[in-house]
N, C-alpha and C positions, 0 to 999 in steps of 0.2 A: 103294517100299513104305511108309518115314514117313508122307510126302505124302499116299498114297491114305490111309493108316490117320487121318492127321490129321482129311481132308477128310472119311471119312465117319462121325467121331465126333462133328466141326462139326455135318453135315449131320441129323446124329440130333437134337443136343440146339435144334438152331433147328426141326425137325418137331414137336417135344414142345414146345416153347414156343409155338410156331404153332398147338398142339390147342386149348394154354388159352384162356379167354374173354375178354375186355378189354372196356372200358366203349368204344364208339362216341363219341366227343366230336368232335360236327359242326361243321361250322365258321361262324358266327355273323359273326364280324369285326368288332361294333360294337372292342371293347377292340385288339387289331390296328390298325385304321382309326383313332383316336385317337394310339397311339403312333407310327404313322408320321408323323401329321401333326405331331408335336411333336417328333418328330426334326429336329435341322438339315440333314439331308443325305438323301439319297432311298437308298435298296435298291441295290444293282449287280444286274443282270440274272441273275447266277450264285445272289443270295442271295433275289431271287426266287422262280426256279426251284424251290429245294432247301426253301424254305419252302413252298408248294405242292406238293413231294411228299410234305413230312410233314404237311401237314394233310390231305390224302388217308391217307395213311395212318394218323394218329390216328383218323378218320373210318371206320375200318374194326374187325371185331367183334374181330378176332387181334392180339393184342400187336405193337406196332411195334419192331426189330430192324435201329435205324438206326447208322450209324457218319458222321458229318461230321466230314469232315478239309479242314485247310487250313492256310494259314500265319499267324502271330501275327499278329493285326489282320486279321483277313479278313473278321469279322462273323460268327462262329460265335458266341459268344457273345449277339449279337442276333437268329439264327433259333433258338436255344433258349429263348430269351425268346416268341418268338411262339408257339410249341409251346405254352409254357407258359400264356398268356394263352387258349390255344383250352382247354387244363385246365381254367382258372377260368372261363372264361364258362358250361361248361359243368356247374360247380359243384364241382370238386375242386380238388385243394391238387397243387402241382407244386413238386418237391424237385429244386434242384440241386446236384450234387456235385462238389465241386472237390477233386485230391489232399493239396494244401497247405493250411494253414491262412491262408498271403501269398494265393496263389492264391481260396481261397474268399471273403475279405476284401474281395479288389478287386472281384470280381464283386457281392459284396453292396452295395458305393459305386455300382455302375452300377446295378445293378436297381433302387438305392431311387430313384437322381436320374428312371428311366426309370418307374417304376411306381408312386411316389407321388402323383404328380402326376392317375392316374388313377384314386384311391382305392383301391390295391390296400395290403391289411397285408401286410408280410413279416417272415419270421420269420430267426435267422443262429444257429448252433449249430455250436460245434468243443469239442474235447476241454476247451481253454483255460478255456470257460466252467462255473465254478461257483457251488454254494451257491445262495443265492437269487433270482439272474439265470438261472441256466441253469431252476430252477422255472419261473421265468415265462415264460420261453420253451418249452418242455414246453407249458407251458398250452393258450401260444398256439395250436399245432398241435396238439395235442388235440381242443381246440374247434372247428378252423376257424378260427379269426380270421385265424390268419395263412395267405391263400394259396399265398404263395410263399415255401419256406424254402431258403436259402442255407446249406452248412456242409460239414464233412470228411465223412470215415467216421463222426464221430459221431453221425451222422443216423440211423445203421442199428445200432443199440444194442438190445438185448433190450428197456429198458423204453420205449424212445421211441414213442410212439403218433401217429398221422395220424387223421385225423379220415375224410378222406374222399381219397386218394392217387390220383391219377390218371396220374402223369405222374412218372418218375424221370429226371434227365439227370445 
C-alpha cells in the first residue's frame, strides 16, 4: 500500500509538472559540433544515445523530468554540458547544480577548460562567495552575460536573478 500510495503521488506531481509550459529549445548543434570536435576523445555510444534523448526532449513544449545515472567517470557530467549548450544556442542561460561546494568547483574547472574556448561566459556561485565578488557574479547572470552558471544551493536563493533560465541541472 506504501508503494502504490508512493507511486501515485510521484505520478501526480510529474502530471502537473508535465501541464506547465517550457521554452521548446531545438536543437541547432553548431555549439555541440564544436565541443565534440575539441574534445580528445569521441562520445561512447551509451553517451550518445542519452544525449539525443534529451535533446528530443528539451525539444519538446513540456518540462523535461530526466534522471542520468551512472558511475563516476561515465561522462554524465559531459551530456549535461551538451543539454546545456542546446540552452544557450537557443538563447537561455543553463544552471548547474552540484551538492558540494568540492563537487560544484570541479565541475566549474571542467566547463570552463570545455566552454571557454567556444566563447561561452560562465558564471560559479556558492554560499563561500562574498561581498564584492559574489555582486559581480549576481550581475553576470542578471544580465545574461554569463550563460552558464556553475554553484551549490546558492543559486536558488530568493534574491538571485537569471536573466533568461532555460535549463536547471
Amino acid at each position: 500500500e506504501e508503494l502504490l500510495a508512493n507511486y501515485l503521488s510521484l505520478r501526480r506531481l510529474r502530471d502537473q509538472a508535465q501541464a506547465q509550459a517550457a521554452p521548446a529549445l531545438s536543437s541547432k548543434g553548431e555549439l555541440r559540433k564544436r565541443l565534440l570536435h575539441a574534445l580528445p576523445f569521441s562520445l561512447t555510444a551509451a553517451q550518445q544515445r542519452v544525449g539525443r534523448e534529451i535533446a528530443k526532449d528539451l525539444a519538446r513544449k513540456q518540462p523535461m523530468l530526466r534522471l542520468v545515472q551512472g558511475d563516476v567517470g561515465s561522462g554524465k557530467t559531459l551530456v549535461a554540458v551538451l543539454a546545456a549548450l542546446q540552452a544557450v544556442e537557443n538563447g537561455y542561460q543553463a544552471v548547474l547544480m552540484a551538492p558540494t561546494e568540492i563537487l560544484a568547483e570541479q565541475h566549474y574547472i571542467n566547463l570552463d577548460q570545455w566552454l571557454q574556448p567556444l566563447g561561452l561566459e560562465l558564471g560559479f556561485l556558492s554560499g563561500r562567495i562574498k561581498g564584492k565578488k559574489r555582486e559581480a557574479v549576481l550581475q553576470l547572470m542578471a544580465s545574461g552575460q554569463a550563460q552558464v552558471i556553475v554553484g551549490t544551493h546558492a543559486l536558488f536563493q530568493e534574491h538571485v536573478q537569471f536573466n533568461r533560465l532555460g535549463l536547471i541541472i
